[in-house]
PDB file of N, H, CA, C and O in Angstrom:
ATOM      1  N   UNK A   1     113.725 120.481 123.374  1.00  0.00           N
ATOM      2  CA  UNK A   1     112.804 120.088 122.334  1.00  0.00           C
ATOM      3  C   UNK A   1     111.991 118.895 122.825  1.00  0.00           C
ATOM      4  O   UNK A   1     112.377 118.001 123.579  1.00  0.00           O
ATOM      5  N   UNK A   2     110.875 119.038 122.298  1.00  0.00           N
ATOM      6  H   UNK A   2     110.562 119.764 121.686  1.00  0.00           H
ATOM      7  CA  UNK A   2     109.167 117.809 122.612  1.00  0.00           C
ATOM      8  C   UNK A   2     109.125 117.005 121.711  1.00  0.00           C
ATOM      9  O   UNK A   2     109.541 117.097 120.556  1.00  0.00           O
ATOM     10  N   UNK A   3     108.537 116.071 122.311  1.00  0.00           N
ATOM     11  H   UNK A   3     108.199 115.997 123.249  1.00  0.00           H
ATOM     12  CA  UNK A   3     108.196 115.120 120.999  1.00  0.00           C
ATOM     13  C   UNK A   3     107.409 114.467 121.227  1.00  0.00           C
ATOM     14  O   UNK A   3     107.477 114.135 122.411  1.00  0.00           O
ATOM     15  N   UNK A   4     106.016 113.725 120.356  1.00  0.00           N
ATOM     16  H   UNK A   4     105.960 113.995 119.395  1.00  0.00           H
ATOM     17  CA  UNK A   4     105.175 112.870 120.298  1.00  0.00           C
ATOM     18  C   UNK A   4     105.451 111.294 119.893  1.00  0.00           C
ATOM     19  O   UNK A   4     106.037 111.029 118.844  1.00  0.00           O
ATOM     20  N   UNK A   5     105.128 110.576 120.521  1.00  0.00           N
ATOM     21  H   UNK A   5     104.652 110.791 121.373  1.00  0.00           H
ATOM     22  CA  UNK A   5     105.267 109.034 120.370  1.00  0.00           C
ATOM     23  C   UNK A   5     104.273 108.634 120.027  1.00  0.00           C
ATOM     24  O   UNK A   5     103.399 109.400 120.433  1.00  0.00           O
ATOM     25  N   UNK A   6     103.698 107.496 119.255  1.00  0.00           N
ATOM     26  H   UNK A   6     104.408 106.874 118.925  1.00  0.00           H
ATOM     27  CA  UNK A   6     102.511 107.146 119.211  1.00  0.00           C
ATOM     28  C   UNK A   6     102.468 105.971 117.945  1.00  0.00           C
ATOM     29  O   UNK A   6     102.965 106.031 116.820  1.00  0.00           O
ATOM     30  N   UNK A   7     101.750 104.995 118.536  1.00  0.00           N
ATOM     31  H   UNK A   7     101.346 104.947 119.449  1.00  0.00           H
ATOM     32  CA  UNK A   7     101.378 103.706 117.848  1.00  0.00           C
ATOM     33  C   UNK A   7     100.125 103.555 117.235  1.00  0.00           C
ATOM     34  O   UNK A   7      99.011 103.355 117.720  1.00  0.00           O
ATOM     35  N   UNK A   8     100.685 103.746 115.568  1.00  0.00           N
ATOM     36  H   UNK A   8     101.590 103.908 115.174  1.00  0.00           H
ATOM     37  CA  UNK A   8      99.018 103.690 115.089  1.00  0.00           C
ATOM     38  C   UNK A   8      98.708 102.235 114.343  1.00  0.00           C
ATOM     39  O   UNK A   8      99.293 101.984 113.290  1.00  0.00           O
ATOM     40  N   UNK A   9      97.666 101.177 114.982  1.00  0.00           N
ATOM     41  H   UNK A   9      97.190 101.380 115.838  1.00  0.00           H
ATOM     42  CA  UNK A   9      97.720 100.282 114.640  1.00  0.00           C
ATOM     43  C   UNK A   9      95.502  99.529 113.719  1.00  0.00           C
ATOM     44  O   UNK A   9      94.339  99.884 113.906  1.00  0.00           O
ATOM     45  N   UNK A  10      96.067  98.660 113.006  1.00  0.00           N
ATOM     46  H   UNK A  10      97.012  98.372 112.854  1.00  0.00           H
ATOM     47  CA  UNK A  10      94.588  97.991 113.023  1.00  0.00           C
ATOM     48  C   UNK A  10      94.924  96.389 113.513  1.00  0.00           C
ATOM     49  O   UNK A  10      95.952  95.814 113.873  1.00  0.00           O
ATOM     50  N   UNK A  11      93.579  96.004 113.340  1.00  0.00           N
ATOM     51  H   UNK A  11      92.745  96.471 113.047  1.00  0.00           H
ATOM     52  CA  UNK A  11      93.538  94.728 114.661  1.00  0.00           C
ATOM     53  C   UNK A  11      92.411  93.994 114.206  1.00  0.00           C
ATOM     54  O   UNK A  11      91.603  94.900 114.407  1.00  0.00           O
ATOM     55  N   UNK A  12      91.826  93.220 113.824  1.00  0.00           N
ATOM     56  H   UNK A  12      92.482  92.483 113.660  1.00  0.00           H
ATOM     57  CA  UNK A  12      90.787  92.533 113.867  1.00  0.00           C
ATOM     58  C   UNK A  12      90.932  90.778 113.697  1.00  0.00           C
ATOM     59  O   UNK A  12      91.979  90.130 113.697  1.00  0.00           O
ATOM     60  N   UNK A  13      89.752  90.352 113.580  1.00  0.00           N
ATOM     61  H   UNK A  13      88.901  90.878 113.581  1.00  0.00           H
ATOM     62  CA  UNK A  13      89.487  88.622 113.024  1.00  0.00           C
ATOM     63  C   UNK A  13      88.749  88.688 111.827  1.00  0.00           C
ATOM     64  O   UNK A  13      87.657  89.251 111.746  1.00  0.00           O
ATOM     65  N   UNK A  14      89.616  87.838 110.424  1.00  0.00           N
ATOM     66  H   UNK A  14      90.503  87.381 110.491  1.00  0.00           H
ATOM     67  CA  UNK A  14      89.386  87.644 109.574  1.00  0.00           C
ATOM     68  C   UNK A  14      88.955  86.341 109.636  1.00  0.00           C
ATOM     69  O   UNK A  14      89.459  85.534 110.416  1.00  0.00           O
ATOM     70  N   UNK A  15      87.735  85.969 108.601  1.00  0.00           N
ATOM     71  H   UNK A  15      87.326  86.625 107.967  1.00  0.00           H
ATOM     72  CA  UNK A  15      87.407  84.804 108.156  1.00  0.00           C
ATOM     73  C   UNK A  15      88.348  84.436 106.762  1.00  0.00           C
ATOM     74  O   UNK A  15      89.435  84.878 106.388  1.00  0.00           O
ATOM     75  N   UNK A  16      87.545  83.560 106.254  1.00  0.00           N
ATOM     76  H   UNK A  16      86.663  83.201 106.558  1.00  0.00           H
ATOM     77  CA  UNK A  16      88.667  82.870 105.238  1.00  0.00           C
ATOM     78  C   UNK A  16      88.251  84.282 104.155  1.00  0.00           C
ATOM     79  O   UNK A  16      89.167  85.009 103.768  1.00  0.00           O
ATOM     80  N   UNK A  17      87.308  84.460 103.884  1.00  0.00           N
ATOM     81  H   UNK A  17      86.565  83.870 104.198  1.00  0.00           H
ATOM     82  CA  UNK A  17      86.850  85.671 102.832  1.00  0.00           C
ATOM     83  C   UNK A  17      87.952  86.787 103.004  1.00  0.00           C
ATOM     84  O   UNK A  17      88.641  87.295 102.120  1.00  0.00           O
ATOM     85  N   UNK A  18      87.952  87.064 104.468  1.00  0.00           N
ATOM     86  H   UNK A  18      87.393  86.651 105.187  1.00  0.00           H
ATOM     87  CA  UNK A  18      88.876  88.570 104.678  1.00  0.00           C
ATOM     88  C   UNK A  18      90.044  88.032 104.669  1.00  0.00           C
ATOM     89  O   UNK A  18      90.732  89.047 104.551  1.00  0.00           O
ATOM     90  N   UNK A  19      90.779  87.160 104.708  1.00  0.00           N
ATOM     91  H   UNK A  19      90.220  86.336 104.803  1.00  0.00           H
ATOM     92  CA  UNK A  19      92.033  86.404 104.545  1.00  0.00           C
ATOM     93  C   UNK A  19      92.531  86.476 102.785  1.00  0.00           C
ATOM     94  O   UNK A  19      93.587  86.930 102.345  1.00  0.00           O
ATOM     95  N   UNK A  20      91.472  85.915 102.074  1.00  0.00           N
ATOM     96  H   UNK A  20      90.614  85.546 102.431  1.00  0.00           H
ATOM     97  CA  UNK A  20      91.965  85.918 100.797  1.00  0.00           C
ATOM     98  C   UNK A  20      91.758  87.139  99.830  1.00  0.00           C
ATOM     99  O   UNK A  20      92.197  87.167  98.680  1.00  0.00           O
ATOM    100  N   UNK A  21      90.697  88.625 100.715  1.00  0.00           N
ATOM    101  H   UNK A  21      90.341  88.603 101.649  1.00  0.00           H
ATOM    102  CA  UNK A  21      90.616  89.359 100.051  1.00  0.00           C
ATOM    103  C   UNK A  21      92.019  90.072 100.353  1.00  0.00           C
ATOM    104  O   UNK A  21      92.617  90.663  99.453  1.00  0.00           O
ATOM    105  N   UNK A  22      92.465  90.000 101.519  1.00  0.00           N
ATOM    106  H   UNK A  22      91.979  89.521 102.250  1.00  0.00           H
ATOM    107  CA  UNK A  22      93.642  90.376 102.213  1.00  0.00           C
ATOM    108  C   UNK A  22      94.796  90.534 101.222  1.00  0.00           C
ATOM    109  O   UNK A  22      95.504  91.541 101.202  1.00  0.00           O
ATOM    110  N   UNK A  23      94.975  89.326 100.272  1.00  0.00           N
ATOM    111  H   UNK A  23      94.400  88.508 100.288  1.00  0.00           H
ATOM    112  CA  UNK A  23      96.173  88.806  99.507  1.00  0.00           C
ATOM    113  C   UNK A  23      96.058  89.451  98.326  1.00  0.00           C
ATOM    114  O   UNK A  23      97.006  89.923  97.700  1.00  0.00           O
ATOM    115  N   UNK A  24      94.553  89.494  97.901  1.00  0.00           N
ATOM    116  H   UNK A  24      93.783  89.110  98.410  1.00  0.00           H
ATOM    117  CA  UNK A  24      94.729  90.061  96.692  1.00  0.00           C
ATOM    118  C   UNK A  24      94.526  91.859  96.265  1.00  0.00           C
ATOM    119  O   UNK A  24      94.540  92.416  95.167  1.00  0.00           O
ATOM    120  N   UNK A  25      94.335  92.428  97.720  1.00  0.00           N
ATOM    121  H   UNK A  25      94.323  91.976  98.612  1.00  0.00           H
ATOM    122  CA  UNK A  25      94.124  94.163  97.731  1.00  0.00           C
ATOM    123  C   UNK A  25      95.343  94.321  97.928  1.00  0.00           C
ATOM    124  O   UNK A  25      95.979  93.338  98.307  1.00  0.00           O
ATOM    125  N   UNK A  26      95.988  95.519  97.745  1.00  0.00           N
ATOM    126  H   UNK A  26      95.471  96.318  97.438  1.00  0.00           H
ATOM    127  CA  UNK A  26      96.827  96.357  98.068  1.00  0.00           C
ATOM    128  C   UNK A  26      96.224  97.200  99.673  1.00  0.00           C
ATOM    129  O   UNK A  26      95.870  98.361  99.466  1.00  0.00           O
ATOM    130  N   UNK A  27      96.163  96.979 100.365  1.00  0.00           N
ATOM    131  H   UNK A  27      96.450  96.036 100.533  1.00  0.00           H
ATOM    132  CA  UNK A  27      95.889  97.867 101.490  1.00  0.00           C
ATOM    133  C   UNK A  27      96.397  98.822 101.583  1.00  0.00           C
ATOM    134  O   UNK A  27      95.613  99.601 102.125  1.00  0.00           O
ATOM    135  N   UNK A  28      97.640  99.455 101.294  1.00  0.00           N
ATOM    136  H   UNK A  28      98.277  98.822 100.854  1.00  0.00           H
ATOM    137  CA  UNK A  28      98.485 100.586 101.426  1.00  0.00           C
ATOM    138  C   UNK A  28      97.843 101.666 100.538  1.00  0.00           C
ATOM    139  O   UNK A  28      97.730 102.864 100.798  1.00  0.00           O
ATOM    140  N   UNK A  29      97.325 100.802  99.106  1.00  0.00           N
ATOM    141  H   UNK A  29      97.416  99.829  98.895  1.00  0.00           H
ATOM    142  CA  UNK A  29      96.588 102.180  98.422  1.00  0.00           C
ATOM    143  C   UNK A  29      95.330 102.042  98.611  1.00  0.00           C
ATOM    144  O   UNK A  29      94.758 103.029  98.147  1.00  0.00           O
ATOM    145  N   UNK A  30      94.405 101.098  99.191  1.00  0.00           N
ATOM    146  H   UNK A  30      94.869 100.296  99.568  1.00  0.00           H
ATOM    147  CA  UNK A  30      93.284 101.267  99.462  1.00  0.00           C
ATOM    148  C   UNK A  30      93.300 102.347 100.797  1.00  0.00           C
ATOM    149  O   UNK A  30      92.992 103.483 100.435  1.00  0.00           O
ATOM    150  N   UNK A  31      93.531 102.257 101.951  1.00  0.00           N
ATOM    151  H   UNK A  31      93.782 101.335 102.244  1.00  0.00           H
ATOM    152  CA  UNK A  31      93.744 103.153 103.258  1.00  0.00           C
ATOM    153  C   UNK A  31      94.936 104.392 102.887  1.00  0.00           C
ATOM    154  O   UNK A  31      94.801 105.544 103.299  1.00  0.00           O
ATOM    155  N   UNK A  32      95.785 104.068 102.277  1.00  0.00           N
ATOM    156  H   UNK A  32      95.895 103.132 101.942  1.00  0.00           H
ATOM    157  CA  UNK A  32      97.110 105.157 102.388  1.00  0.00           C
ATOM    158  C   UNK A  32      96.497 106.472 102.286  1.00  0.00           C
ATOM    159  O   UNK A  32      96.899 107.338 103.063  1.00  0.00           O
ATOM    160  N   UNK A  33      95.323 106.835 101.205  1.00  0.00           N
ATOM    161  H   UNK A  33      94.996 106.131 100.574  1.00  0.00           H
ATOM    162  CA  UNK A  33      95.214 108.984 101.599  1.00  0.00           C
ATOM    163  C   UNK A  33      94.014 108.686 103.219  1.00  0.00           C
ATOM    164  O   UNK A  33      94.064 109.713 103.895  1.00  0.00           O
ATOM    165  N   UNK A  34      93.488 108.091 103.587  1.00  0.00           N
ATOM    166  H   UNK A  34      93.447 107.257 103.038  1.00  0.00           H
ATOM    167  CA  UNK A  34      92.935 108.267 105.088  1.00  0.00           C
ATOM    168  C   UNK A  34      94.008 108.063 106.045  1.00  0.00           C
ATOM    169  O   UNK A  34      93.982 108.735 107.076  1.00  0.00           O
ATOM    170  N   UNK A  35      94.987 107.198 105.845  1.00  0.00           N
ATOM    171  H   UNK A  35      95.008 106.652 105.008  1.00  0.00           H
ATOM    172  CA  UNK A  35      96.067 107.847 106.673  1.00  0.00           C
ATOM    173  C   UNK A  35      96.841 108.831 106.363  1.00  0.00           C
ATOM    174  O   UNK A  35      96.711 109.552 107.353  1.00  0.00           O
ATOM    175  N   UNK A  36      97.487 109.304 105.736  1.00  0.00           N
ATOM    176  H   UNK A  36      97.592 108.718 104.932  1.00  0.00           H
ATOM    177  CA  UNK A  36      97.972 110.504 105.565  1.00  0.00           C
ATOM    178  C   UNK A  36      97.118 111.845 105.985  1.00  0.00           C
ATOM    179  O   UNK A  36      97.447 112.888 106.549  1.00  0.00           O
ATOM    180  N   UNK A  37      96.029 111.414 105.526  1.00  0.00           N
ATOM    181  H   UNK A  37      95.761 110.566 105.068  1.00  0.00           H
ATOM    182  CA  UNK A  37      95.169 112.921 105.729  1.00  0.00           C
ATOM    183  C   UNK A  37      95.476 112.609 107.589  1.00  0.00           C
ATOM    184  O   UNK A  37      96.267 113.338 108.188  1.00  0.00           O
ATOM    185  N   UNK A  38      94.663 111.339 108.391  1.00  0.00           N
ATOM    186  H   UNK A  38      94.021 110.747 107.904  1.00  0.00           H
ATOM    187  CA  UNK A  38      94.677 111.192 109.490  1.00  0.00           C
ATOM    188  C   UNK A  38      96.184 111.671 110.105  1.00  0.00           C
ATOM    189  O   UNK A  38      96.067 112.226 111.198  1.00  0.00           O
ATOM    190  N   UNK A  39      97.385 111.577 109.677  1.00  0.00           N
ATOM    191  H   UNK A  39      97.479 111.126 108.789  1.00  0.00           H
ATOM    192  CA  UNK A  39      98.504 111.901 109.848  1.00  0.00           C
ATOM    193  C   UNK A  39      99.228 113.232 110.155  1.00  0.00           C
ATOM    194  O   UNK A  39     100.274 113.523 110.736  1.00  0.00           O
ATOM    195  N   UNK A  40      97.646 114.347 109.143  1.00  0.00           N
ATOM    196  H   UNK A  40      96.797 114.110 108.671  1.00  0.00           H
ATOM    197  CA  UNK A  40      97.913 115.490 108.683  1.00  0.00           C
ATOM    198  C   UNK A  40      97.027 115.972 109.891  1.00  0.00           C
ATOM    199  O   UNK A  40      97.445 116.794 110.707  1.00  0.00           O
ATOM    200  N   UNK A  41      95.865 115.446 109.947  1.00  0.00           N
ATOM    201  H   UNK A  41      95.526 114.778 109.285  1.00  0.00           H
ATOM    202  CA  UNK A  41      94.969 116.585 111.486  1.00  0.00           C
ATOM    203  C   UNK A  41      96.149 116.171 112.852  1.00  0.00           C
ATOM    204  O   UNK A  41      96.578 117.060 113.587  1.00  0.00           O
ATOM    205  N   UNK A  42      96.565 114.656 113.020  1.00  0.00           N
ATOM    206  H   UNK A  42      96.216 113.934 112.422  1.00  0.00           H
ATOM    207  CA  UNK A  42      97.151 114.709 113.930  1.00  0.00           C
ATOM    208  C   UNK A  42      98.472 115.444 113.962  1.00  0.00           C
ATOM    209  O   UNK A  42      99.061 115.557 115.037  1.00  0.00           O
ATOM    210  N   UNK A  43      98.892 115.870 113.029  1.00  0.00           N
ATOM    211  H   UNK A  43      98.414 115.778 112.156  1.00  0.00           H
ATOM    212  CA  UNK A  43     100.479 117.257 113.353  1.00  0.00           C
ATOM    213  C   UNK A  43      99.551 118.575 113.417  1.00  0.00           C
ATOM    214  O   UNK A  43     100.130 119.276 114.249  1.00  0.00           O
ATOM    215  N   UNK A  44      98.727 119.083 113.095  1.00  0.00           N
ATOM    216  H   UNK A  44      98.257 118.515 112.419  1.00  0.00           H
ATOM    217  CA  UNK A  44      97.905 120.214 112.978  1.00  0.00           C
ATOM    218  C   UNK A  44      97.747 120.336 114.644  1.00  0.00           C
ATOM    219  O   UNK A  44      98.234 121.277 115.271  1.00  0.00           O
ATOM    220  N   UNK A  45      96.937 119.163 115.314  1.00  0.00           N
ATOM    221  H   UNK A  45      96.541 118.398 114.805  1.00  0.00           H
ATOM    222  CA  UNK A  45      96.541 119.018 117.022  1.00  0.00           C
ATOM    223  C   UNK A  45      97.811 119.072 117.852  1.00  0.00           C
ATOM    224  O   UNK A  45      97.922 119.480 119.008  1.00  0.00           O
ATOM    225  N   UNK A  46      98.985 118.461 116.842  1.00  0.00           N
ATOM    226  H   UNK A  46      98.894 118.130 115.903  1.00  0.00           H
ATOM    227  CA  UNK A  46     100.216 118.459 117.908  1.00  0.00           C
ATOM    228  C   UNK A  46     100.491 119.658 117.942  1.00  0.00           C
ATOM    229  O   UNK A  46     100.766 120.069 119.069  1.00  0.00           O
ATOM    230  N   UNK A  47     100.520 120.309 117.221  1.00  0.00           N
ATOM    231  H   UNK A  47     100.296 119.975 116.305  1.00  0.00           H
ATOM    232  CA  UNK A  47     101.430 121.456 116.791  1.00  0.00           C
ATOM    233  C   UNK A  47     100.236 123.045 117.899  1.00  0.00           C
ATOM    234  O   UNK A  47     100.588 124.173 118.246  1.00  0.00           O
ATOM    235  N   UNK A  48      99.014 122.382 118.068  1.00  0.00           N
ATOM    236  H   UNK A  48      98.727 121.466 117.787  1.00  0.00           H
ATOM    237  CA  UNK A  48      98.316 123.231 118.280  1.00  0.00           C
ATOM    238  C   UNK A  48      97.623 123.922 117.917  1.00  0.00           C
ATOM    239  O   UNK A  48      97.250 124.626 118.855  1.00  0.00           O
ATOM    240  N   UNK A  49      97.105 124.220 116.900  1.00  0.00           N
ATOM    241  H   UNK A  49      97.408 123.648 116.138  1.00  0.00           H
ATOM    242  CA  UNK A  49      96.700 124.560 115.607  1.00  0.00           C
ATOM    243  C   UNK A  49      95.012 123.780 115.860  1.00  0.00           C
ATOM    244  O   UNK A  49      94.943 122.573 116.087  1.00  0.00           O
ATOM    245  N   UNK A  50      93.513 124.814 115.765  1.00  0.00           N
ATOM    246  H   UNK A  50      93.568 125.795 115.580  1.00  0.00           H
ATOM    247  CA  UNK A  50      92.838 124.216 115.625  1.00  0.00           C
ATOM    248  C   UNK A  50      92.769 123.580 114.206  1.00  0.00           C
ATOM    249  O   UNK A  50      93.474 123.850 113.233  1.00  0.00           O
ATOM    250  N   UNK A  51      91.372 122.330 114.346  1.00  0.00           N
ATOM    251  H   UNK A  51      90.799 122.111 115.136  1.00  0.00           H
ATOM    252  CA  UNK A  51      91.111 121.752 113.163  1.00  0.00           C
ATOM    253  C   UNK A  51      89.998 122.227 112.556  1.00  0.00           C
ATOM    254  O   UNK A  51      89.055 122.261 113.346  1.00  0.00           O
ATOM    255  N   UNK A  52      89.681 122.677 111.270  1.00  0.00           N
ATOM    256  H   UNK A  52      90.447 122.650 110.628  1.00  0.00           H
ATOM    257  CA  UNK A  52      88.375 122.982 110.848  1.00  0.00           C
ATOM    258  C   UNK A  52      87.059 121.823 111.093  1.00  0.00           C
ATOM    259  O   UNK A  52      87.325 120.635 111.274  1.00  0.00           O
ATOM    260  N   UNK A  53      86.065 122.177 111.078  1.00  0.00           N
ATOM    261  H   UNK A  53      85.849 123.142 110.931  1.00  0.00           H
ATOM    262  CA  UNK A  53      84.647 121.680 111.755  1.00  0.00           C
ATOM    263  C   UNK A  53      84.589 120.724 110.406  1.00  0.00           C
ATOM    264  O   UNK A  53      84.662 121.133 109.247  1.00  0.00           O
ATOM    265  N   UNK A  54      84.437 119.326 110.845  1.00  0.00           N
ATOM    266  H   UNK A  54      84.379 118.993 111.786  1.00  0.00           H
ATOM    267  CA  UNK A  54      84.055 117.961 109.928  1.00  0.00           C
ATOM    268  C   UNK A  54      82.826 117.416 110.721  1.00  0.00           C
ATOM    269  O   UNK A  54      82.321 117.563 111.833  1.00  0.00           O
ATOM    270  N   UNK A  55      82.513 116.404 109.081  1.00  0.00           N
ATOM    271  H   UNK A  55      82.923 116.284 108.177  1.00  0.00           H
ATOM    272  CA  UNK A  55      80.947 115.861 109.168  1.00  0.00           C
ATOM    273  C   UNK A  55      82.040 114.494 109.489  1.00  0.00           C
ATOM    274  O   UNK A  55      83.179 114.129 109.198  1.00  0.00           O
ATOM    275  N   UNK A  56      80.701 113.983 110.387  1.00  0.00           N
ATOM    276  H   UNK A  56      79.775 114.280 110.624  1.00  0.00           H
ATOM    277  CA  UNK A  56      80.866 112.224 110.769  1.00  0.00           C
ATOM    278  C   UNK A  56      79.477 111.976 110.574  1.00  0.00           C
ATOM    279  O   UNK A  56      78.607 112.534 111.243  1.00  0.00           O
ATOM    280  N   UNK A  57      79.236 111.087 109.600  1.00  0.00           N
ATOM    281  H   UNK A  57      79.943 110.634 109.057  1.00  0.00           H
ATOM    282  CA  UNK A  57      78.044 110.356 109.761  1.00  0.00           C
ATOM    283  C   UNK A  57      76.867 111.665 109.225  1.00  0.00           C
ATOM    284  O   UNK A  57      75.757 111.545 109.743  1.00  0.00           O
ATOM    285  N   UNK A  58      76.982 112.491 108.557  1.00  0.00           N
ATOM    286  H   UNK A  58      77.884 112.588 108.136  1.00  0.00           H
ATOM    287  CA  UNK A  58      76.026 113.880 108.089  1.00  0.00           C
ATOM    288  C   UNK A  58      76.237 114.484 109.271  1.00  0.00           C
ATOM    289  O   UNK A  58      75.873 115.644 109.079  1.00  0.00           O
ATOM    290  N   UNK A  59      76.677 114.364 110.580  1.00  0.00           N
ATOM    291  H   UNK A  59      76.973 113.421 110.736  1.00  0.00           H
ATOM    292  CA  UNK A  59      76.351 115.219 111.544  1.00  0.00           C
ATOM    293  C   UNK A  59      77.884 116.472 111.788  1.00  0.00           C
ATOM    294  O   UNK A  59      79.015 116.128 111.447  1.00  0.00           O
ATOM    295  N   UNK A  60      77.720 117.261 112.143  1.00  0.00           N
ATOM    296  H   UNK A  60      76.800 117.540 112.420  1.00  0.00           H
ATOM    297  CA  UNK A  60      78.621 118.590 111.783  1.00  0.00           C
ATOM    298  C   UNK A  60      79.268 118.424 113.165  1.00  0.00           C
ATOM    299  O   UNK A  60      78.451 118.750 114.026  1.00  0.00           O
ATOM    300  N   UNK A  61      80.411 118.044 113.676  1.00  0.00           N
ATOM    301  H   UNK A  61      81.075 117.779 112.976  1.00  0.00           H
ATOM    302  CA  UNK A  61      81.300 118.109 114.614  1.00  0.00           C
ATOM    303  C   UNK A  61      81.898 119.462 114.821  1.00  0.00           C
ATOM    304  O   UNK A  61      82.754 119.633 115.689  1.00  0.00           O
TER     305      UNK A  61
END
């Protein structure tokens, strides 16, 4: 049996604004269904399985 490893992380520099908006959002439910969905194409790619054709930006990938 296979298996996938993988570190999914965010990263940036906050000013004092993104610091104190920081405290008072919930981030987990603001981002949580874009990760999950993101969670969901990446087992679809592991598994092998194409992905259906998505827009980025209006443009048709």
């Amino acid at each position: 049996m296979s298996f996938i490893q993988f570190t999914w992380s965010m990263a940036g520099n906050h000013n004092f604004l993104g610091k104190a908006f920081g405290l008072f959002m919930n981030m987990d439910k603001m981002l949580g269904s874009d990760l999950e969905k993101g969670l969901a194409q990446l087992k679809t790619v592991a598994e092998g399985k194409a992905l259906p054709p998505h827009r980025v930006g209006g443009v048709m990938e």
